[in-house]
N, C-alpha and C positions, 0 to 999 in steps of 0.2 A: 534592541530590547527596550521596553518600556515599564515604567512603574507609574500605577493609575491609583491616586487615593480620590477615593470616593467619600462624601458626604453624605450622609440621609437625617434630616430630622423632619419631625412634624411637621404639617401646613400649621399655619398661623390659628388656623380654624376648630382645630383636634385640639379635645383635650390631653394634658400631659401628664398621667397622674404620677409616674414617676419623677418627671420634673419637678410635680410640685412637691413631693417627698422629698429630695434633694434641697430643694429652698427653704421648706419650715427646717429641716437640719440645721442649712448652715445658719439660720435665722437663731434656732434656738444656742447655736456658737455663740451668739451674738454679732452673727454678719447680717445685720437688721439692711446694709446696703443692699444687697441682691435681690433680683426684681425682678417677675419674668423668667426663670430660669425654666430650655428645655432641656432635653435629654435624647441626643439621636445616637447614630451609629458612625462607623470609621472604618474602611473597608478599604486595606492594598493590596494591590493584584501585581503580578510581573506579568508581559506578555509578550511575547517572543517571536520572531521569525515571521512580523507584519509589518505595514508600515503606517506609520500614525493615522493617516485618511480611515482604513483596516480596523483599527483601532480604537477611534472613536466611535464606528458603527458597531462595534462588539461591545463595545463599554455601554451605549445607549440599550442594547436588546440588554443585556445582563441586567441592568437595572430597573426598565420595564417591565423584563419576565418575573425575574425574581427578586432581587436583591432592595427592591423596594417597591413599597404599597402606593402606585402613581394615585389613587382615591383619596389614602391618607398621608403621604409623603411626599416632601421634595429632595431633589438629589441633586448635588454639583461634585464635578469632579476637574482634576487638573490630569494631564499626558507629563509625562519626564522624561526627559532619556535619561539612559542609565546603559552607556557605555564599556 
């Protein structure tokens, strides 16, 4: 059994208007530091009764097909076992 957290945030290129809502916030806290902030997604899967190689090529279509915009997103993800 595996557990796949997956990342999706914007290409560098897209705008983020949520991210930028998030930064004038904490700006107006007064976290004048923050710079840059985006705002993506966090996605964990369990997957079961494959073996990692299996795994990886399910994780790749899933994020292709659906789980992210390959036009307007990037995606990284990590495999775990979970024994």
């Amino acid at each position: 059994m595996f557990i796949v957290k997956i990342h999706i945030t914007p290409k560098p290129s897209i705008l983020d208007p949520q991210g930028q809502a998030v930064e004038l916030a904490l700006h107006r806290l007064g976290y004048k530091e923050v710079n840059n902030l985006r705002v993506g997604r966090y996605i964990e899967i369990t997957l079961k009764d494959i073996t990692r190689e299996e795994a990886k090529l399910k994780v790749e279509n899933y994020c292709e097909k659906l789980l992210a915009n390959p036009v307007t997103e990037n995606y990284s993800y990590q495999i775990e076992d979970n024994q």
